[in-house]
C-alpha positions in Angstrom: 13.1 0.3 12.7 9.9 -1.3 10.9 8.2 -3.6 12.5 5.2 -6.0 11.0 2.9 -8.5 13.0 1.6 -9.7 16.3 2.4 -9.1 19.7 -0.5 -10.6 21.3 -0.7 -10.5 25.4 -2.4 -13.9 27.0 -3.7 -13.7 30.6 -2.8 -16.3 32.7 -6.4 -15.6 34.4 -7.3 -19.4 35.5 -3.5 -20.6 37.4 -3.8 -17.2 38.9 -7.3 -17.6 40.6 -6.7 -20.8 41.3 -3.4 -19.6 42.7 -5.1 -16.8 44.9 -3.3 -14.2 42.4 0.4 -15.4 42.7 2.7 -19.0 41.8 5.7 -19.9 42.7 6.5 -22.3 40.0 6.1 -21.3 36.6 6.9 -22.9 32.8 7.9 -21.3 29.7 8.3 -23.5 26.4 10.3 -22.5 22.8 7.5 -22.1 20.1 9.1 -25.0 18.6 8.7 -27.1 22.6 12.3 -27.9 22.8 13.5 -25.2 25.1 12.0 -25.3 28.5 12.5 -22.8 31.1 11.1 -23.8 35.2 11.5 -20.8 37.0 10.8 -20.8 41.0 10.0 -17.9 43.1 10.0 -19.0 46.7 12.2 -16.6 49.1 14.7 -16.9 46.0 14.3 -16.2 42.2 16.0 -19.3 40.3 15.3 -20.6 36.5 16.7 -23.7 34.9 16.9 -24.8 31.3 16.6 -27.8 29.3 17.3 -28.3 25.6 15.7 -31.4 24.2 15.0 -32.8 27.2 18.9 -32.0 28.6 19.6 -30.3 31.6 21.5 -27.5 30.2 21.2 -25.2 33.4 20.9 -26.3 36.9 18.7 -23.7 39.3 20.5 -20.6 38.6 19.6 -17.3 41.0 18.9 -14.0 39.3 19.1 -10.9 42.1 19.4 -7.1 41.8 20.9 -5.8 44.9 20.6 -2.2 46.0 22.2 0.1 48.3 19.5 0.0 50.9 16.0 -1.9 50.5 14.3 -3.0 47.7 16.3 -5.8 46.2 14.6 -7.4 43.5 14.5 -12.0 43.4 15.0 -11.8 47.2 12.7 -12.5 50.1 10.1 -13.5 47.8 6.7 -15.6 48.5 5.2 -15.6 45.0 4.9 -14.0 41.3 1.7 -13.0 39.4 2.5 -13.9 35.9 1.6 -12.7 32.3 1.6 -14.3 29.4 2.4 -13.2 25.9 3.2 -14.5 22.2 5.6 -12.6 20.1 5.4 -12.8 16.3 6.8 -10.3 13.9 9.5 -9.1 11.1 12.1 -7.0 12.3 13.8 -4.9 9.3 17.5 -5.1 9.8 19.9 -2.4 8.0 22.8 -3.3 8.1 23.0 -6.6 9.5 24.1 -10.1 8.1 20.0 -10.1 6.6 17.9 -7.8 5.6 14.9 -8.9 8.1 14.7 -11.4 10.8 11.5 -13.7 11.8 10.8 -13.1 15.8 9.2 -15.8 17.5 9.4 -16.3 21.0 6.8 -17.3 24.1 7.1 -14.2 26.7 6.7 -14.7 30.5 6.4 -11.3 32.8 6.5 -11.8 36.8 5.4 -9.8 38.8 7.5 -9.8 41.9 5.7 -6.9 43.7 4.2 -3.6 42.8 7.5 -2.5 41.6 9.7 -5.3 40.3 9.6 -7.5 37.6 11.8 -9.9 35.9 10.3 -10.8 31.9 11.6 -14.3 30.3 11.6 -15.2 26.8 11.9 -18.2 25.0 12.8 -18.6 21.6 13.7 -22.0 19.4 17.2 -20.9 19.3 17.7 -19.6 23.1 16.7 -18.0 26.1 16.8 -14.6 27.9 15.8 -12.5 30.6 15.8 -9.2 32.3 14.9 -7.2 35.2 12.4 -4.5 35.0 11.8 -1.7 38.0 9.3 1.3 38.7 10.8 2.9 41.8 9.8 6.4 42.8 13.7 7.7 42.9 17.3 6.7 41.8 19.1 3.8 42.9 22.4 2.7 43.6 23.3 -0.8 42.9 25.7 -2.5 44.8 25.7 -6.2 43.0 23.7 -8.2 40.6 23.1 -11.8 41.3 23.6 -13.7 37.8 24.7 -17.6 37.9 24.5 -20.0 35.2 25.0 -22.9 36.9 25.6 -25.5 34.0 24.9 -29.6 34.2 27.0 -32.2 34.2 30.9 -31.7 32.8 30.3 -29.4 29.4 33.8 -27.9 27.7 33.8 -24.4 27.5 36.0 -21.7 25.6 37.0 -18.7 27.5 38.3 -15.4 26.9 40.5 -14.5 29.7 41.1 -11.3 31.1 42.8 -10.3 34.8 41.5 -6.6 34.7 38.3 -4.0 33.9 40.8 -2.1 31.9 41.1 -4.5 28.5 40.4 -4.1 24.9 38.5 -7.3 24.8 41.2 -8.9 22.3 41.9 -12.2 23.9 41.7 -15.8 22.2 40.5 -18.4 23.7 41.2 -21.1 26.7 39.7 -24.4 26.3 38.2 -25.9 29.7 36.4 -28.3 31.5 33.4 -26.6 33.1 32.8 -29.1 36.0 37.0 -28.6 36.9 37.8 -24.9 36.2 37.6 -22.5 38.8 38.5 -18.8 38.3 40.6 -17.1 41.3 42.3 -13.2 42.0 41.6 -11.2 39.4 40.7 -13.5 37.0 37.7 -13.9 35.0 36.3 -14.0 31.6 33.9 -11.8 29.2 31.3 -12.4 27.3 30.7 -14.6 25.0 31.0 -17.8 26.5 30.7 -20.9 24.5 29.7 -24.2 26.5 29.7 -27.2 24.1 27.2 -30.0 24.9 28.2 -31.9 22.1 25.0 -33.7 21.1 23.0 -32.1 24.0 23.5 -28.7 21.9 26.1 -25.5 21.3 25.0 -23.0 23.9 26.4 -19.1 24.3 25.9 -16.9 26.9 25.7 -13.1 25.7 23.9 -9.7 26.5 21.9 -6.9 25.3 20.9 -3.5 25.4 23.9 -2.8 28.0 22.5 0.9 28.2 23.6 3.0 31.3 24.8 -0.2 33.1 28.3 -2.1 33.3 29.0 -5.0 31.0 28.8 -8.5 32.7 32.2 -10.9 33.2 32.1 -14.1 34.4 34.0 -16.0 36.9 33.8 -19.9 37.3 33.6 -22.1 40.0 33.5 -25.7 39.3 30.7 -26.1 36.6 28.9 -23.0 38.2 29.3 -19.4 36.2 28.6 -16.1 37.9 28.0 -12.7 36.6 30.5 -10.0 37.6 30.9 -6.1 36.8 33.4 -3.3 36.3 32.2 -1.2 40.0 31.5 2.7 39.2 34.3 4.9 38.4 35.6 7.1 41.4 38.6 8.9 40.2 40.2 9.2 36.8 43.4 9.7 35.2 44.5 10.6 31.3 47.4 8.5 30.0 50.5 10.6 28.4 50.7 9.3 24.7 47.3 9.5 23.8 45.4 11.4 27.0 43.3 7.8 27.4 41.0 8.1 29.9 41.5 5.4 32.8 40.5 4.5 35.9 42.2 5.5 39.0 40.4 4.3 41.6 36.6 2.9 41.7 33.5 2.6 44.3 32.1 -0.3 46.3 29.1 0.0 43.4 28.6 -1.0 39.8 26.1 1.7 38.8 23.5 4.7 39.5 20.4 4.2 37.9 17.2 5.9 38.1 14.5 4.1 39.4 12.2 2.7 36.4 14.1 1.2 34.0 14.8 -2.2 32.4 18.1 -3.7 32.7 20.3 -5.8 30.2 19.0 -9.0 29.0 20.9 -11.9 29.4 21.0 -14.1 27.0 21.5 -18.1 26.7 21.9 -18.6 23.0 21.3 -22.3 22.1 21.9 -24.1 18.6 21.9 -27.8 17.8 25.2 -27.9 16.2 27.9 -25.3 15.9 26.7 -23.9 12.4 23.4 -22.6 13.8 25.7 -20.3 16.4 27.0 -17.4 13.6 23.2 -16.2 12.8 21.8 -16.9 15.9 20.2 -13.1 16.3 18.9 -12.6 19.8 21.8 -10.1 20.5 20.0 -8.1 17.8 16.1 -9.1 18.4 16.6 -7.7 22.0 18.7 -4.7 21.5 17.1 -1.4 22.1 15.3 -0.3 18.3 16.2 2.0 16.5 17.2 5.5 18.5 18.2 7.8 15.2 15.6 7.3 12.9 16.4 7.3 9.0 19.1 5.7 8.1 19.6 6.8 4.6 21.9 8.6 5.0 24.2 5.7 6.4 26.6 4.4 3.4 28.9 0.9 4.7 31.4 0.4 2.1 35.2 -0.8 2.3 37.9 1.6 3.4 41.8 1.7 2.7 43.4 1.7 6.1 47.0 3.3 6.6 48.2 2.0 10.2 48.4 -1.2 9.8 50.8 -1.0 6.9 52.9 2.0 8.0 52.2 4.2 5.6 54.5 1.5 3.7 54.1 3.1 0.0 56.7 1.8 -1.9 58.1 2.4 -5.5 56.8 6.5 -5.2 58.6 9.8 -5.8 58.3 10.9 -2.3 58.7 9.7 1.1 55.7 8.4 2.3 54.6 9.5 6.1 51.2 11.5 7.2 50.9 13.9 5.0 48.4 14.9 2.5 50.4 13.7 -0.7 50.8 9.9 1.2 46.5 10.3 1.7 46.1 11.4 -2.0 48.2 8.0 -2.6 45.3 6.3 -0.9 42.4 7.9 -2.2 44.1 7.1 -5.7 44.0 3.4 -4.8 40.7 3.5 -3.4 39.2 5.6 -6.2 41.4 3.2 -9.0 39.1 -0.1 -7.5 36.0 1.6 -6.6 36.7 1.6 -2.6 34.7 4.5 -1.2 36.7 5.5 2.1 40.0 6.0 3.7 41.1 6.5 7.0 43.2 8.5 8.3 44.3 6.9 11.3 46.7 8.1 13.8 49.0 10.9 13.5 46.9 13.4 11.6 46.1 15.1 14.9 48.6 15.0 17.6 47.9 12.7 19.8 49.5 13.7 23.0 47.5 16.8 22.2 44.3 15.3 22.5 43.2 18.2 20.5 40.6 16.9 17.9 39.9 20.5 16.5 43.2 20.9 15.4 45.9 18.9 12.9 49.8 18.8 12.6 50.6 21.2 9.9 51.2 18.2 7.1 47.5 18.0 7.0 44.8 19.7 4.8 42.0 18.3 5.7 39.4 20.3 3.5 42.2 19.9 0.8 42.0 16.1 1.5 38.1 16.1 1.7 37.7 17.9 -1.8 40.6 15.7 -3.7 38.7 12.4 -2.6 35.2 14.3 -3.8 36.9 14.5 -7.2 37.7 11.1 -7.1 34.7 9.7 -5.9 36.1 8.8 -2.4 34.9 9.6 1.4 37.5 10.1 4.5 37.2 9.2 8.0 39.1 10.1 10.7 40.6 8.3 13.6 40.4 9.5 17.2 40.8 8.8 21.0 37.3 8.4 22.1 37.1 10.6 25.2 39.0 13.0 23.4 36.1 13.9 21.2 33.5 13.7 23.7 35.5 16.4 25.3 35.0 18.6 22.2 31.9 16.4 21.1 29.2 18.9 19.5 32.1 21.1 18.2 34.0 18.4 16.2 30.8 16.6 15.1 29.4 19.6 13.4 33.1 20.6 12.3 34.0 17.6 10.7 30.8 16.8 9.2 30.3 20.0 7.6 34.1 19.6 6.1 32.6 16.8 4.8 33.9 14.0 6.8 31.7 11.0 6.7 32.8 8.6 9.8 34.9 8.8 13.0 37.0 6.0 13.7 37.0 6.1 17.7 39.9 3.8 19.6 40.7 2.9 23.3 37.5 2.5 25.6 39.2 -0.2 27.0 36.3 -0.4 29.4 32.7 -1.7 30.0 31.9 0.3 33.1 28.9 2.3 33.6 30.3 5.4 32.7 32.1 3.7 29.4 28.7 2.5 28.0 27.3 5.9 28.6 29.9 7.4 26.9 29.3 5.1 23.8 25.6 6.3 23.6 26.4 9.8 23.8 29.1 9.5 21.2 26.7 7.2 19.0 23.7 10.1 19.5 26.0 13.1 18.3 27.9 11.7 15.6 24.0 10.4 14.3 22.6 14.1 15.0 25.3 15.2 12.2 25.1 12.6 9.7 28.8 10.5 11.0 29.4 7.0 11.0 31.0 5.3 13.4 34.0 2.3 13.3 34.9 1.6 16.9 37.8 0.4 18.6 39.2 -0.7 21.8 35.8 -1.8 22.5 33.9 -3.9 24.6 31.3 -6.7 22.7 28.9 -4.4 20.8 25.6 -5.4 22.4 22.7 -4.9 20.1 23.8 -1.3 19.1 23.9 -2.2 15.6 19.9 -1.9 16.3 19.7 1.0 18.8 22.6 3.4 16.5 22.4 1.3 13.0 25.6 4.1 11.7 27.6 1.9 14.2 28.7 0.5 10.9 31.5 -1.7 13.0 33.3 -2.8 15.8 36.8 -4.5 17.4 36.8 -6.0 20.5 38.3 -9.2 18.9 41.6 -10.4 18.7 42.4 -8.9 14.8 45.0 -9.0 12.2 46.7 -6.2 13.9 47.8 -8.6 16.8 50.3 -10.2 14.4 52.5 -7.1 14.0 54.2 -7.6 17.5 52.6 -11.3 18.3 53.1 -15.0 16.2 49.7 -16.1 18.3 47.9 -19.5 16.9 45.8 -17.2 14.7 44.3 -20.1 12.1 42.6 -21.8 15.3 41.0 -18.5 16.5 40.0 -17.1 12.6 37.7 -20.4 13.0 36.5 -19.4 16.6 35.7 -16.2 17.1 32.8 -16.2 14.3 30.7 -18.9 16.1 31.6 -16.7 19.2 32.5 -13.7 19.2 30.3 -11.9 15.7 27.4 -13.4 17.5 27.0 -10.1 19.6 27.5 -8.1 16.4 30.3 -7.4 13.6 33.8 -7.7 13.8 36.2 -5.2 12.4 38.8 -7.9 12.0 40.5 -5.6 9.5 42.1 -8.4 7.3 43.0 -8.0 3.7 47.3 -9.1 4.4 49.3 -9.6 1.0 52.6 -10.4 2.8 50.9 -14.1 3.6 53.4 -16.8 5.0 53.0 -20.3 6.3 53.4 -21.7 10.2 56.6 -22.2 9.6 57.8 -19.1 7.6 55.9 -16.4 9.4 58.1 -13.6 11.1 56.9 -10.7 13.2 57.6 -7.4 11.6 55.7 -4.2 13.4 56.7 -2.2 10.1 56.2 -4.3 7.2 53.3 -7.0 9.0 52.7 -10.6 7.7 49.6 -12.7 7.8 49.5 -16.3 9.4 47.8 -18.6 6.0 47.3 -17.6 3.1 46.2 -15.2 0.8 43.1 -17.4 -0.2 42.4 -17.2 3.2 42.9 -13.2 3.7 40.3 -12.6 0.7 37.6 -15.7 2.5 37.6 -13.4 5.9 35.4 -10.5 3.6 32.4 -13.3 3.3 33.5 -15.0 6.5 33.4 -11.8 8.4 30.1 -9.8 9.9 31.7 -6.6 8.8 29.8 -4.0 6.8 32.8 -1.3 7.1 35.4 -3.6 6.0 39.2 -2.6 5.9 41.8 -3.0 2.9 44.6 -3.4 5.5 47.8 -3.4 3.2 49.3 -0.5 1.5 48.3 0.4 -2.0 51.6 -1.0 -3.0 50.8 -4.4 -2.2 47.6 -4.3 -3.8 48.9 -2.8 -6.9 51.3 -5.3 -7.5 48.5 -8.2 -7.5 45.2 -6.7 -9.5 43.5 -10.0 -10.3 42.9 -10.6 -6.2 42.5 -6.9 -5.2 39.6 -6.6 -7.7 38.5 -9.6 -6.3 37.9 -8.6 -2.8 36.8 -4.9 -4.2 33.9 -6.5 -5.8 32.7 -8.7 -2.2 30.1 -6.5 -0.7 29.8 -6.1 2.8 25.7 -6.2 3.4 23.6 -9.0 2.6 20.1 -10.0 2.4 20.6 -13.5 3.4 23.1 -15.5 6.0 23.7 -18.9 6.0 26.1 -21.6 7.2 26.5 -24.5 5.3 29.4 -26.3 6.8 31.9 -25.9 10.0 33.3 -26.7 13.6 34.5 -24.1 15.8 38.0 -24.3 16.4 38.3 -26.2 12.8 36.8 -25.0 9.9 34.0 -22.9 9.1 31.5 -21.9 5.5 29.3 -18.7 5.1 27.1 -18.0 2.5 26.0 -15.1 2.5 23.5 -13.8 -1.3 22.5 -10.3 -2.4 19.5 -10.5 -4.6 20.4 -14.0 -6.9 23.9 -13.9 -6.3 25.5 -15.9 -3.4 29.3 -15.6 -1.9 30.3 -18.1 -0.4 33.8 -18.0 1.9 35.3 -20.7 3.8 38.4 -20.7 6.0 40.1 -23.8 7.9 43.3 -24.0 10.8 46.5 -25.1 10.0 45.1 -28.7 8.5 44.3 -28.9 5.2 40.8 -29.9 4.1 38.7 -31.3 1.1 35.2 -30.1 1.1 32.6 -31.4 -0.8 29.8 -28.0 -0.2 26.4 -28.7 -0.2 24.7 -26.1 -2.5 21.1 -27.3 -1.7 20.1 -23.8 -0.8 20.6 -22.5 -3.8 17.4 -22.2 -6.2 16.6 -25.4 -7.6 15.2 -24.5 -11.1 18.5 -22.4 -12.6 21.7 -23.8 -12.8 25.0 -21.1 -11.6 28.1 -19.6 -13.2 30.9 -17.7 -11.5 34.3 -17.4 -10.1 36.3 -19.1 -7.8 39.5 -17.9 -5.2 41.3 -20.8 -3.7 44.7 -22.0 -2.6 47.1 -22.3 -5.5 48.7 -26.5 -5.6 51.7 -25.2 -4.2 50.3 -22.6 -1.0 51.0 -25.0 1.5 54.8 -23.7 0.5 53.8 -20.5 -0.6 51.3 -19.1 1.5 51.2 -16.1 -1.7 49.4 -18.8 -4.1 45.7 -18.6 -5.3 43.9 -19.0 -8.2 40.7 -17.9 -9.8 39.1 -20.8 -12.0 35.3 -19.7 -14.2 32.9 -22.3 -12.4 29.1 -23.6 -12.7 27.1 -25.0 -9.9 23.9 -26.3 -8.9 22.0 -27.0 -6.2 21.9 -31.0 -6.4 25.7 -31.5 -7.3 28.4 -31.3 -4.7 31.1 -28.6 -5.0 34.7 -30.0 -4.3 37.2 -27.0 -2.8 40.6 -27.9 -1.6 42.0 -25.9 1.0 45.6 -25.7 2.3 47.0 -25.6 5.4 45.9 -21.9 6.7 44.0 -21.9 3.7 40.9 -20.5 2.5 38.1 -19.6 -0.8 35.5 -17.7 -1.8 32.8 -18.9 -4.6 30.7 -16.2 -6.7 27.8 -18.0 -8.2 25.0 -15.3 -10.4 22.2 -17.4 -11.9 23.0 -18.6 -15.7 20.7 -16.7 -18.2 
């Protein structure tokens, strides 16, 4: 990770003679003077916010409590304070940009000789995060975190009931100042609050290393942090030998005495469009632990799962085995995808044997058919299967050749869950492997500490509508202002079987999509996703060339993000441009809408010619219908889409010779 500019430390010499040394009220302004944090350090540690001159956070308390003595932000008289200005370019590989502009005001604290607690305020949020320099290891028992929000905000919630989730949950709309969690349940991160003209706000995290992921639970207009406690004893599930948790301690994690601890973030946009490239989750995860990144190759990838090995119209019967694969990489290498996947079933999963594969598999005959045809293979697996075996398969696999690992069912944010992500993320970097993972909690600025993290689930995907008919147009036009915030999201879209509200069917074996197919191809620009899947069988894909080649041609990094036009829960626009040339995607819910894009970032001085893929005249029938018109554009003019219900497009505009 490169980084260029200033980080320039300001003494706060004259409040802190004045002072005698130590304050218990202290201010910290956005560069831009719209954010404002007061933060008071008398017997309790508390901060407030205000956006614009609105109360967005009341007095909130930030704690660390210990098993024994030594809690930090309690029994406090005083702080000595340090200033500092941050001003630099962070190169991003990988991400939706290729570099992002950080500017923040820093505040450190000094609680005592061993404590700390270090604000930050940017123009488009706010965060903080505990800092210790104890002699020996600690065991925390609780950390205090409460985001105590002003007056009667509405709030969207992903509900869970249990530690043990896959963080695939849509949404519950709510009242802040009237919703109170109880039992088990509570919500994970992110949150989004909606201030209407007072501002968008998000609560997030970052650089969750060695240390639980934080839930939420609500009372009344008041949010408070909660945490998976410290596994005690374990237990392997039969189908796939998951690891789970039996039982668990009175604690959330052992740490050792100096170290920093997750930021917490309070992400903060004037409308809902400035949420999706809001970048703090990045800007303040951990840099860059592997080094080069050459090496590291995002791409798209023809997926088998999700379709059931459906191949239809072949000379054989299509299951795991290595003609089926040799199908795949055919289709991949025919429209220049460079992966598949082999997902489960190549290894036996009750097994939980990584080492090993079911006798219809050749892997090295696999690996050296795709080399022929200019295409890579990955390989699913149970992710605390291969940390059993980790340095073995890693250096196995990657000498075969194997370029990525697919890893599935964390289902946990727990201490030891994170810790297992890292060493996972370290190894599979050590031997050159990307990583795609699933059953994940929120990635939390890993795409910056392990940049082959090339994606991630943790959101509720297209897989949900093989056994589900959820209202999956409302959360397509959610999760993006909520959930890719904290990093990409392996949404793994690309359905060809498209159908509208009315017509949709579940069908594990032969899956449908909710909308359209306009809409299927928009979710490759819409989506932070630099491994992106092909979901459907070849089949499908063959049978429709004109729209495969299509979304074969969207890449899936960027140098530039942007979003025009949207409302979460409603609609939403990306543009997204590599060198001159822009794509542009936009997806709506079940209403149909007539946008009229404003194209005022493009470059003013050349006029544009492309393509465009939108809902054919008759998809709010036929969910199946698209068409691709030759378009110009410019920057002063207007472009008029239509979009049907569940509909969707994506515009391709190159500058005109």
């Amino acid at each position: 990770m490169k980084l260029t500019g200033n980080l320039v430390y300001l003494s706060s010499a004259l409040a802190l003679v004045a002072c005698g040394g130590e304050q218990k009220n202290f201010n910290l302004t956005s560069p831009d003077g719209e954010i404002v944090v007061n933060i008071n350090v008398d017997d309790s540690l508390t901060y407030s916010v205000s956006h614009k001159g609105q109360k967005i956070l009341e007095p909130s308390r930030i704690a660390l409590q210990f098993d024994g003595a030594d809690n930090v932000g309690e029994g406090l008289t005083g702080a000595k304070a340090t200033t500092s200005v941050i001003n630099r370019t962070v190169e991003a590989p990988f991400y939706r940009q290729a570099s992002i502009n950080e500017n923040a005001n820093e505040l450190r604290l000094a609680l005592n000789d061993s404590t700390a607690v270090v604000f930050r305020a940017y123009d488009d949020g706010v965060a903080y995060r505990i800092e210790t320099d104890f002699a020996t290891p600690r065991t925390v028992t609780n950390e205090v975190a409460e985001f105590n929000f002003a007056t009667s905000p509405e709030a969207l919630l992903p509900m869970v009931n249990s530690y043990n989730t896959s963080f695939e949950k849509t949404y519950t709309p709510a009242r802040l100042d009237t919703f109170a969690t109880s039992g088990k349940d509570m919500m994970f991160l992110p949150v989004y609050v909606d201030y209407n003209e007072g501002g968008k706000v998000l609560i997030c995290e970052s650089d969750l290393a060695s240390y639980p992921g934080m839930f939420l639970t609500a009372d009344n207009g008041k949010l408070a942090g909660k945490y998976a406690p410290y596994p005690d004893s374990l237990y392997f599930h039969p189908t796939r030998v998951q690891e789970k948790v039996a039982t668990a301690h009175d604690f959330i994690a052992k740490t050792e005495g100096s170290r920093t601890y997750p930021w917490r973030i309070i992400a903060i946009g004037d409308n809902d469009t400035d949420l999706p490239v809001n970048d703090l989750v990045y800007l303040l995860g951990e840099e860059n632990r592997i080094g080069d990144t050459s090496w590291i190759k995002p791409g798209k990838v023809a997926w088998d799962w999700w379709n059931a090995w459906g191949l239809k119209n072949v000379d054989f019967k299509p299951g795991i085995d290595n003609r089926t694969y040799k199908a795949y990489i055919d289709f991949a290498a025919d429209n220049g995808i460079e992966y598949i996947v082999l997902d489960e079933g190549w290894s036996e999963p009750a097994a939980g044997n990584v080492l090993e594969t079911i006798p219809e598999i050749d892997l090295p005959e696999l690996v050296a058919y795709g080399k022929e045809k200019g295409v890579d293979i990955w390989l699913w697996m149970v992710c605390n299967t291969l940390d059993a075996n980790l340095e073995e398969a890693c250096k196995k696999y990657a000498d075969m050749g194997i370029k990525g690992f697919k890893l599935d069912f964390i289902d946990r944010d727990d201490q030891l869950a994170v810790e297992r992500v890292y060493r996972v993320s370290e190894a599979a970097a050590k031997h050159h492997i990307m990583l795609d993972i699933h059953g994940m909690y929120k990635p939390t600025g890993l795409t910056r500490t392990f940049p082959h993290l090339v994606n991630f689930e943790g959101i509720f995907g297209l897989e949900q509508m093989k056994w589900s008919n959820p209202e999956m147009m409302t959360y397509d036009v959610t999760f993006p202002y909520i959930r890719m915030v904290q990093g990409p999201a392996d949404y793994t879209p690309g359905g060809f079987r498209n159908r509208t509200k009315e017509s949709f069917e579940i069908n594990y074996y032969d899956p449908q999509t909710q909308g359209t197919r306009a809409h299927q191809v928009a979710m490759y620009v819409v989506c932070d996703a630099p491994f992106a899947m092909l979901s459907d069988n070849p089949s499908e894909y063959q049978a429709d060339p004109a729209c495969t080649s299509f979304i074969a041609a969207i890449p899936t990094v960027y140098d530039e993000t942007i979003i025009p036009a949207g409302k979460v829960g409603e609609y939403i626009v990306s543009a997204r441009r590599v060198g001159d040339t822009w794509w542009i995607g936009g997806m709506t819910d079940w209403t149909p809408r007539e946008l009229a894009l404003d194209l005022s970032f493009l470059n003013s001085d050349v006029n544009y010619k492309g393509s465009l893929l939108a809902d054919g005249a008759d998809a709010a029938e036929n969910a199946t219908s698209y068409t691709i018109t030759e378009v110009t554009a410019d920057s002063e003019t207007p472009f008029n889409v239509n979009l049907a219900p569940g509909g969707g497009f994506v515009l391709k505009l190159t500058p005109e010779e």
